[in-house]
PDB file of N, CA, C and O in Angstrom:
ATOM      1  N   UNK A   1      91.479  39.104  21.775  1.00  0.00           N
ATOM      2  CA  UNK A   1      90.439  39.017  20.774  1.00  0.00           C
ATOM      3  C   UNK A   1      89.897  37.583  20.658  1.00  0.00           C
ATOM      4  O   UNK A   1      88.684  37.384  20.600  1.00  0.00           O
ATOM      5  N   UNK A   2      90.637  36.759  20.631  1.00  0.00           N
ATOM      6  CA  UNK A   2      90.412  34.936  20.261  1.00  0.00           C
ATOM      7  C   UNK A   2      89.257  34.833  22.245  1.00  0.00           C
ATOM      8  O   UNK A   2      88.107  34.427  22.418  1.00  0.00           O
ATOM      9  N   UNK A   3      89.905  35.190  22.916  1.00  0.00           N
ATOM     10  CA  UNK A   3      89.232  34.834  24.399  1.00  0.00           C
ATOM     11  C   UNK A   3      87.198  35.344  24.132  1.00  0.00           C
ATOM     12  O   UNK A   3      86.082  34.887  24.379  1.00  0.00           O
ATOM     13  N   UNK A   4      87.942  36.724  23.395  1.00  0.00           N
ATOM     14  CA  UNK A   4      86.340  37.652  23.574  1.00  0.00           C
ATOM     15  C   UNK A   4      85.398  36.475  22.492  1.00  0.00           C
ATOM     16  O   UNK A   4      84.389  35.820  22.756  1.00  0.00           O
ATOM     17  N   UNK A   5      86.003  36.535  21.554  1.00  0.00           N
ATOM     18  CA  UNK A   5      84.809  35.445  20.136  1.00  0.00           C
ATOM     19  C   UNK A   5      84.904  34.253  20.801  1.00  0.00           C
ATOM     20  O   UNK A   5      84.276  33.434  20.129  1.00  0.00           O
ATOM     21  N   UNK A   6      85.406  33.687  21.859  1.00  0.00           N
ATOM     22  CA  UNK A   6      85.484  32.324  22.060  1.00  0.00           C
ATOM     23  C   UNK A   6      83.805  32.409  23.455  1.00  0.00           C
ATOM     24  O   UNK A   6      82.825  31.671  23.551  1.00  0.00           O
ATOM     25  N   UNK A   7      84.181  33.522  24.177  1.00  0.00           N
ATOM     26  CA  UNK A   7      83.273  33.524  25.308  1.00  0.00           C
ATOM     27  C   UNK A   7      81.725  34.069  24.392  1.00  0.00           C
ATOM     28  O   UNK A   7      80.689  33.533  24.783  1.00  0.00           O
ATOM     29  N   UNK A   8      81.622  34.946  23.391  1.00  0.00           N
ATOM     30  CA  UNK A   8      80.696  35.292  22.233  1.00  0.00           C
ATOM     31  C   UNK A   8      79.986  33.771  21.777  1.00  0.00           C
ATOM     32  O   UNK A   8      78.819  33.379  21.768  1.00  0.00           O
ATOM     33  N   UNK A   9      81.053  33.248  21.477  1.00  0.00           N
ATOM     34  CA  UNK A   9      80.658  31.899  20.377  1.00  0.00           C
ATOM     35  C   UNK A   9      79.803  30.563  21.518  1.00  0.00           C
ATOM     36  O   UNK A   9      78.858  29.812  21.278  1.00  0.00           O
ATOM     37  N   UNK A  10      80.622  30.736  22.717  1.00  0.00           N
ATOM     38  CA  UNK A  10      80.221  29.957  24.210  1.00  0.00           C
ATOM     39  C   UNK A  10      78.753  30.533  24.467  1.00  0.00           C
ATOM     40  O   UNK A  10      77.713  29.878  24.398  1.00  0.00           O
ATOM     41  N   UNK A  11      78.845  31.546  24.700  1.00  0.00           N
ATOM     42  CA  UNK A  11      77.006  32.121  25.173  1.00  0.00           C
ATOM     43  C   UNK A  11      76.001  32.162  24.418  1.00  0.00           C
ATOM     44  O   UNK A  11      74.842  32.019  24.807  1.00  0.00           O
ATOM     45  N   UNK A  12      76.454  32.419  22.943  1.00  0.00           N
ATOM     46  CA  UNK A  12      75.691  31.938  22.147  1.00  0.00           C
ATOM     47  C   UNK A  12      75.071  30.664  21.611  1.00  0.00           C
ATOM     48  O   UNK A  12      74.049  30.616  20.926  1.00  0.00           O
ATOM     49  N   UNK A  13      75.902  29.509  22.055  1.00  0.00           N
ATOM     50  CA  UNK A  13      75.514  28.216  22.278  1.00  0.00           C
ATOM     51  C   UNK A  13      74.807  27.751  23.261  1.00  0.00           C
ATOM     52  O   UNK A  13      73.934  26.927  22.988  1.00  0.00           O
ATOM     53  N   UNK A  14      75.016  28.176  24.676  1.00  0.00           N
ATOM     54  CA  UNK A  14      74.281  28.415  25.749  1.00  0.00           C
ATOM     55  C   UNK A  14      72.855  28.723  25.375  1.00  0.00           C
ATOM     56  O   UNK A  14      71.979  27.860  25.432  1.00  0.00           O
ATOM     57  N   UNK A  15      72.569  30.295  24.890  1.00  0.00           N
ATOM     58  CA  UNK A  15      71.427  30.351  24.204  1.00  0.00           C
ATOM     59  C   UNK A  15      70.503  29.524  23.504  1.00  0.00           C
ATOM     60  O   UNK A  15      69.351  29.145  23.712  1.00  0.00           O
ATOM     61  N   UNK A  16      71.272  29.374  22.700  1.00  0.00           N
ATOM     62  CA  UNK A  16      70.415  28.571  21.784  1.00  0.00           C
ATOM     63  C   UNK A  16      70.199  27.008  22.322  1.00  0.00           C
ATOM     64  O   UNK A  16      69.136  26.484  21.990  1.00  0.00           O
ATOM     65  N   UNK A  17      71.068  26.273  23.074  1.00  0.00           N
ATOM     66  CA  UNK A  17      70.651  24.824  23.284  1.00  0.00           C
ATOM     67  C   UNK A  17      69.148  25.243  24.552  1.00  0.00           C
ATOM     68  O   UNK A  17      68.127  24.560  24.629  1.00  0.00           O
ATOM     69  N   UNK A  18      69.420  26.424  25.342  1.00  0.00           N
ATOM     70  CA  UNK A  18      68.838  26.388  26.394  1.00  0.00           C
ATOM     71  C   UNK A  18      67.201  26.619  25.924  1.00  0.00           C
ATOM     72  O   UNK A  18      66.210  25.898  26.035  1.00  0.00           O
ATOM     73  N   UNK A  19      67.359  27.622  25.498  1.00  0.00           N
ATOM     74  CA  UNK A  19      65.517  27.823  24.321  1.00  0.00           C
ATOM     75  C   UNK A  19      65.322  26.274  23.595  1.00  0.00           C
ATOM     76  O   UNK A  19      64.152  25.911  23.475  1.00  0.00           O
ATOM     77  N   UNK A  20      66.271  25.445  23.159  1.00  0.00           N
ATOM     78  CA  UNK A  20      66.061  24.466  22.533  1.00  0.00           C
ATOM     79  C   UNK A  20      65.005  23.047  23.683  1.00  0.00           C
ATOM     80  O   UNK A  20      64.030  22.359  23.380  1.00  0.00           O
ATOM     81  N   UNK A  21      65.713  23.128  24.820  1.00  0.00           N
ATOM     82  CA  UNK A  21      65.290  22.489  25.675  1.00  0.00           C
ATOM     83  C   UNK A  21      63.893  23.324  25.889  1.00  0.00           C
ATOM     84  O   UNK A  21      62.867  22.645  25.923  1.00  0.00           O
ATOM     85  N   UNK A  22      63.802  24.448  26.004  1.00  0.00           N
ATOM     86  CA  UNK A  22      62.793  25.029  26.842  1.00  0.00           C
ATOM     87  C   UNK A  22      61.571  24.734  25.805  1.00  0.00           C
ATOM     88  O   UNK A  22      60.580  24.221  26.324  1.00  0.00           O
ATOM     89  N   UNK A  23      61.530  24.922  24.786  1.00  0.00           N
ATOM     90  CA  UNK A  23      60.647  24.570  23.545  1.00  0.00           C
ATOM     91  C   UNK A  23      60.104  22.856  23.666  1.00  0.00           C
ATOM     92  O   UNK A  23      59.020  22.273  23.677  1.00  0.00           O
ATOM     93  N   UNK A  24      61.363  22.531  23.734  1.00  0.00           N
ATOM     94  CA  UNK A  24      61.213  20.939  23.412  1.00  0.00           C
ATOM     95  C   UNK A  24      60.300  20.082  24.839  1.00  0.00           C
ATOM     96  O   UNK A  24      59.458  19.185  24.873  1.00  0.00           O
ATOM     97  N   UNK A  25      61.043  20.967  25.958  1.00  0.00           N
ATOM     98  CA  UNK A  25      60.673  20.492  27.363  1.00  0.00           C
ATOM     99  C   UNK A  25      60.628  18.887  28.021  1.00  0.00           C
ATOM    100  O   UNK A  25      59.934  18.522  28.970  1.00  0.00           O
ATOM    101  N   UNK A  26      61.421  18.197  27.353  1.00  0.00           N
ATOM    102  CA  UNK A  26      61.990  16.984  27.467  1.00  0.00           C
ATOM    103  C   UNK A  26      63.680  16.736  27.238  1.00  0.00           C
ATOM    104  O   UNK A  26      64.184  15.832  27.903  1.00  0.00           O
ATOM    105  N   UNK A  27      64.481  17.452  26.390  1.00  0.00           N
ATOM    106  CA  UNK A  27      65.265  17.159  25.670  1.00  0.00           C
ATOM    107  C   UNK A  27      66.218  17.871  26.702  1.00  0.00           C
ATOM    108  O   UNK A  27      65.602  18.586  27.492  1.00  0.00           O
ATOM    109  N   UNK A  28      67.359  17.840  26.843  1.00  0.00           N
ATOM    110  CA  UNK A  28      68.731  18.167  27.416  1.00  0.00           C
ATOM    111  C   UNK A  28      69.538  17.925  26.721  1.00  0.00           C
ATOM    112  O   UNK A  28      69.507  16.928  26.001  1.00  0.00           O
ATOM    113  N   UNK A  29      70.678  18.936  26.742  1.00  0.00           N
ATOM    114  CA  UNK A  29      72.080  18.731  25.697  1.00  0.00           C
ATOM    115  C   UNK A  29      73.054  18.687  26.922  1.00  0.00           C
ATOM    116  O   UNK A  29      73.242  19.261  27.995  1.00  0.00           O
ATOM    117  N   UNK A  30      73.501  17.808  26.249  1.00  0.00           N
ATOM    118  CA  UNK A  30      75.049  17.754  27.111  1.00  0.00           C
ATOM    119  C   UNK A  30      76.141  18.155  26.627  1.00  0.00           C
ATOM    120  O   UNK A  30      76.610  17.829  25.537  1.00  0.00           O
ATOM    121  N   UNK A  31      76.695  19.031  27.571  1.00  0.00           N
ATOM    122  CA  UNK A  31      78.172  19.350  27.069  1.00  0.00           C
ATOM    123  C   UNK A  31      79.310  18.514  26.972  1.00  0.00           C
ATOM    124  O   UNK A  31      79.736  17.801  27.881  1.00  0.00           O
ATOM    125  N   UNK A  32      79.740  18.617  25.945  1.00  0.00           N
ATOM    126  CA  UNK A  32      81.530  17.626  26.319  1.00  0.00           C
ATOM    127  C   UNK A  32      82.737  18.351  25.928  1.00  0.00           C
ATOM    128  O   UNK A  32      82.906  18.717  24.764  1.00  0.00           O
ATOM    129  N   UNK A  33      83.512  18.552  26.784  1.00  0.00           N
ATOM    130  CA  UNK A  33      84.690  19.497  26.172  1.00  0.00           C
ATOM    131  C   UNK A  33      85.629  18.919  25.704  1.00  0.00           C
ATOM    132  O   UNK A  33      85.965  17.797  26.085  1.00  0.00           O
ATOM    133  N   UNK A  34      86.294  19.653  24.686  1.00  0.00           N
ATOM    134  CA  UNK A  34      87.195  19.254  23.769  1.00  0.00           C
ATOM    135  C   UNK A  34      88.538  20.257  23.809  1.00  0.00           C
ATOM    136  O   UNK A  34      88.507  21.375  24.324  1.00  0.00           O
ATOM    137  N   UNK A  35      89.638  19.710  23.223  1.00  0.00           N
ATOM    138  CA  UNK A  35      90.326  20.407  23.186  1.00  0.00           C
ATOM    139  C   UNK A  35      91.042  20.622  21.689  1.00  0.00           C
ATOM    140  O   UNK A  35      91.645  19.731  21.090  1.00  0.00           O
ATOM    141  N   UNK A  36      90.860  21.931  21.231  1.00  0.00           N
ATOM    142  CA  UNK A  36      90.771  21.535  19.579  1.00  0.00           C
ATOM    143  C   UNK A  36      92.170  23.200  18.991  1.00  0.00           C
ATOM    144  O   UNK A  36      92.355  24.093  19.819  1.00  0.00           O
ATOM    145  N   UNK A  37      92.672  23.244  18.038  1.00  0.00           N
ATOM    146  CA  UNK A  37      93.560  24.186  17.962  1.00  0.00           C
ATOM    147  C   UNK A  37      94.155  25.390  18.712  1.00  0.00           C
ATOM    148  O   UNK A  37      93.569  26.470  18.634  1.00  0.00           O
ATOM    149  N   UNK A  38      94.935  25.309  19.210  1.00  0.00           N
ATOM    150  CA  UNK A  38      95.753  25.910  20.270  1.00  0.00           C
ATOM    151  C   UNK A  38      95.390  26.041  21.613  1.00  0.00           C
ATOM    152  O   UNK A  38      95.286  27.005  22.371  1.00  0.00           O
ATOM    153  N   UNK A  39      95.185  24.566  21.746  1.00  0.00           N
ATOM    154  CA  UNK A  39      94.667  24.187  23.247  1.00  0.00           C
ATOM    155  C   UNK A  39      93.492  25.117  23.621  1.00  0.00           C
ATOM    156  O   UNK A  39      93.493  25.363  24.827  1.00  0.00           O
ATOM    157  N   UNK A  40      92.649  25.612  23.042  1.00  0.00           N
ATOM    158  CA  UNK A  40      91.477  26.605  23.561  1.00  0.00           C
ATOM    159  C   UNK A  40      90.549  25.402  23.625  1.00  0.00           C
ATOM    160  O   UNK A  40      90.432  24.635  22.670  1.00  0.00           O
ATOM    161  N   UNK A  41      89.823  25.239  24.893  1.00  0.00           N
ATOM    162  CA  UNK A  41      88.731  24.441  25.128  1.00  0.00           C
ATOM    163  C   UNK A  41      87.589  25.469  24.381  1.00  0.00           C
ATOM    164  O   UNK A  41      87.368  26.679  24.335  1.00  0.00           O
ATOM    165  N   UNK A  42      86.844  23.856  23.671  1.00  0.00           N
ATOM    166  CA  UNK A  42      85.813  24.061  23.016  1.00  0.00           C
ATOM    167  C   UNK A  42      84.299  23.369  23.362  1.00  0.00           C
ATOM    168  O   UNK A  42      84.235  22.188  23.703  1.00  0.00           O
ATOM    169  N   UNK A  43      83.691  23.796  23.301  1.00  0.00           N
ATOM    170  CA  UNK A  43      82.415  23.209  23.784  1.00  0.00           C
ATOM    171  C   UNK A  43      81.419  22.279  23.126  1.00  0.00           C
ATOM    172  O   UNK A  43      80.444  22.975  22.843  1.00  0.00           O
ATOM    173  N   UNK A  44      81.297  21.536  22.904  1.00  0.00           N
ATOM    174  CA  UNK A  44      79.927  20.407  21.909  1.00  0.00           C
ATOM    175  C   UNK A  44      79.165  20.100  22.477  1.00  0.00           C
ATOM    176  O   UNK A  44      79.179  19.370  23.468  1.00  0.00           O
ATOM    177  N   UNK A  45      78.370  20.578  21.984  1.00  0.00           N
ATOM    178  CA  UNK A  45      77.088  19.654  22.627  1.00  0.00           C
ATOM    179  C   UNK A  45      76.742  18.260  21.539  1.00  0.00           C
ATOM    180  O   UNK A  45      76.853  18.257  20.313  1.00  0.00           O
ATOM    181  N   UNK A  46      76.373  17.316  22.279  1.00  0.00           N
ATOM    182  CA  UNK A  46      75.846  15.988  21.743  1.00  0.00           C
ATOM    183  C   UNK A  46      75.304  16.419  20.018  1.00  0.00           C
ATOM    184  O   UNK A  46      75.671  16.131  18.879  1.00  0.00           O
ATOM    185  N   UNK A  47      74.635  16.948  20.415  1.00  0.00           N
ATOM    186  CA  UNK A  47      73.571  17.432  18.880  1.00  0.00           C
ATOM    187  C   UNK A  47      74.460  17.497  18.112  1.00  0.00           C
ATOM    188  O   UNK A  47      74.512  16.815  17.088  1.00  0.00           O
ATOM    189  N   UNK A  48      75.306  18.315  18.458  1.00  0.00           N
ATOM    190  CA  UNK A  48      76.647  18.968  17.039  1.00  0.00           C
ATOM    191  C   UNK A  48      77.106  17.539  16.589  1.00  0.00           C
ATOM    192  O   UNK A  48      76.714  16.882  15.624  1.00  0.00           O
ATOM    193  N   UNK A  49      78.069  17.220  17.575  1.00  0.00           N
ATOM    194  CA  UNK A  49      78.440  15.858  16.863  1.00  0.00           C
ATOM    195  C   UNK A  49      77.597  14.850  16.235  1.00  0.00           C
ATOM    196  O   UNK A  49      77.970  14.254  15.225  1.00  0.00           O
ATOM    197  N   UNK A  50      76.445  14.633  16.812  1.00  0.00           N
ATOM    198  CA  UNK A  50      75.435  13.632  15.740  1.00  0.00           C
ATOM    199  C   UNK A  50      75.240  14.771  14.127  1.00  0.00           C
ATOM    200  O   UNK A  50      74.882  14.442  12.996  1.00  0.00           O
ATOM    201  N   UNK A  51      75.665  16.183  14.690  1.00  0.00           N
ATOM    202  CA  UNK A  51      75.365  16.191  13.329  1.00  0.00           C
ATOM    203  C   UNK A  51      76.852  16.464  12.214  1.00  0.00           C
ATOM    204  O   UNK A  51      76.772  16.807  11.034  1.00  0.00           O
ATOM    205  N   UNK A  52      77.726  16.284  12.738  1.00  0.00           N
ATOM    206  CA  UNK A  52      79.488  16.781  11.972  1.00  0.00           C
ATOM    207  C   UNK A  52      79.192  14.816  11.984  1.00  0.00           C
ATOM    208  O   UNK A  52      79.176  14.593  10.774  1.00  0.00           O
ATOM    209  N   UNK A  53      79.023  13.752  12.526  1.00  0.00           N
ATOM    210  CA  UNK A  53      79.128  12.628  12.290  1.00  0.00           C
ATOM    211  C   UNK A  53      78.150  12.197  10.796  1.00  0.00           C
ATOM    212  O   UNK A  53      78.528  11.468   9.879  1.00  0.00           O
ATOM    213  N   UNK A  54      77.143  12.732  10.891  1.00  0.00           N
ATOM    214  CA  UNK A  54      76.018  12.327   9.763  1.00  0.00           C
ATOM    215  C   UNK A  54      76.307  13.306   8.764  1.00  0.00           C
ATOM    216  O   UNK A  54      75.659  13.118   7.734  1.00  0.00           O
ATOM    217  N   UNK A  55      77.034  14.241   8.739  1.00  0.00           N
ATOM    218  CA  UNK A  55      77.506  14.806   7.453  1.00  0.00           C
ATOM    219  C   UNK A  55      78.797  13.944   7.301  1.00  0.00           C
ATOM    220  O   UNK A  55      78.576  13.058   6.476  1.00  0.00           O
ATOM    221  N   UNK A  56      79.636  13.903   7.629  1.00  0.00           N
ATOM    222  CA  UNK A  56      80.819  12.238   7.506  1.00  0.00           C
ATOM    223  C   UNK A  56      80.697  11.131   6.900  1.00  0.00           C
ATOM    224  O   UNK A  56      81.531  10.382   6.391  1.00  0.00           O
ATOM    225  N   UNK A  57      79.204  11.066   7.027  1.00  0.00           N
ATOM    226  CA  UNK A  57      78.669   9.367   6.467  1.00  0.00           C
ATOM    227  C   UNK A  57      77.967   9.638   5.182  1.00  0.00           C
ATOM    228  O   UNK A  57      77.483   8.813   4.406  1.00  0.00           O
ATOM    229  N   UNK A  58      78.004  11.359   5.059  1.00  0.00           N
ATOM    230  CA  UNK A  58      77.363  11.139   3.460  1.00  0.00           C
ATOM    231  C   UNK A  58      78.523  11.394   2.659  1.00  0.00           C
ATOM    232  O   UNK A  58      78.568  11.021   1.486  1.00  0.00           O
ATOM    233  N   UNK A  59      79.594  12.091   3.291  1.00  0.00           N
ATOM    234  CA  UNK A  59      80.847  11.961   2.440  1.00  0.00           C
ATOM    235  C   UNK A  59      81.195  10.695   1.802  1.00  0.00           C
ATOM    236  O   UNK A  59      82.213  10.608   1.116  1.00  0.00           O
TER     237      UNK A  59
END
């Protein structure tokens, strides 16, 4: 079950950064993998973290 929502949660990010570029038609996201609760690699793209960092700084 954790594999199926993990590959769900993966393509759905796929999706959406890829229309993001295609709209934008300059912009590229980069992936960086992480390794985050019970060793399941996780995926970020750049964007996410500028934005989990700038919610941090208003804390």
């Amino acid at each position: 079950m954790k594999n199926k929502f993990y590959q769900y949660i993966q393509t759905l990010q796929d999706t959406i950064t890829s229309n993001l570029e295609t709209v934008d038609g300059k912009a590229t996201f980069k992936e960086d993998k992480l390794l985050l609760l019970y060793s399941m690699p996780l995926s970020v793209t750049a964007a996410t973290l500028k934005t989990v960092e700038a919610l941090q700084l208003k804390s």
